[in-house]
Structure formats: structure tokens, C-alpha cells
C-alpha positions, 0 to 999 in steps of 0.5 A: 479538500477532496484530495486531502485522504489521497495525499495522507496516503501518498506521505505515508508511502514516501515514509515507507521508502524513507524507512526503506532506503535508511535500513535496506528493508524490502526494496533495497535488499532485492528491487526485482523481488520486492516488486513482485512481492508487492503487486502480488500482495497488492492484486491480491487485495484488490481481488479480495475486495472485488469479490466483497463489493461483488457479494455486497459486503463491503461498500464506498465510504462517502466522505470530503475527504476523498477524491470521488473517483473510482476504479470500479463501482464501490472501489475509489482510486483511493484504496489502491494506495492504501493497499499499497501502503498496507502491504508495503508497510508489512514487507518493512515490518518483516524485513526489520524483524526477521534479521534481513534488514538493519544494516545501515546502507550509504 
């Protein structure tokens, strides 16, 4: 059960591509900058949170649910596909309402 959160995570991104390739929201419009809009986005959290557990504002949730691994003291593996998801899903989100994505590709 330890990995069952890591896996939800790993589905939801799937999605995400899914959607993606289907519409031409992010990746599929531009790979080049889409990747570095996305490691950005990702890093930038990653700081974000570093800085929180650094000042003792955010900790690691305990649960069964999660692999117990960790990057850093109080940073599971976990949160950086959750990040990903997160930054990911707004990307897609931005491209299907701003008139950049929509059109159906082969």
C-alpha cells in the first residue's frame, strides 16, 4: 500500500499527457518550451518548499499511503510528482483557455 499515493500521482500525470497529445495544449504545441516552462515551474516549487520546511512551516505528512522515501528531511519523493502534476495540469489549463490549444492533432 506504501505506493498507492505515488501511483495516483503517476495516473494523473498520464492524464495530463493524454489530454495534451488529444488537444495540443503544452507539449505538443512547443516540446522545447514547454519543457523548460515546466522544470521551471517545478524548481520553483521545489525552492518554495524547501524554504518552508527550512523555516519549519511545512512538514511531512505521515501516511500508509506513501512510499516513506524522501529527497530531503520533511520532502517525500512523493511531492515532486505532485508538483509536476500541479504545474502541468496549469499549463494545460492555460493552453485550453487562452486559444493556443484546441485544435485537434492526427
Amino acid at each position: 500500500m506504501g505506493i498507492l499515493y505515488l501511483l495516483a500521482l503517476a495516473i494523473s500525470i498520464t492524464g495530463m499527457v493524454v489530454l495534451d497529445r488529444r488537444f495540443g495544449l503544452f507539449f505538443w504545441r512547443d516540446a522545447r518550451r514547454a519543457a523548460i516552462v515546466l522544470a521551471a515551474g517545478v524548481l520553483f516549487f521545489l525552492v518554495w518548499d524547501l524554504f518552508g520546511i527550512g523555516l519549519g512551516i511545512f512538514f511531512r505528512g505521515e501516511t500508509s499511503f506513501m512510499t516513506g522515501l524522501q529527497l530531503a528531511p520533511e520532502l517525500p519523493v512523493e511531492e515532486v510528482f505532485f508538483l509536476t502534476l500541479l504545474c502541468y495540469l496549469s499549463m494545460n489549463l492555460y493552453g485550453a483557455f487562452s486559444g493556443r490549444g484546441g485544435e485537434e492533432t492526427p
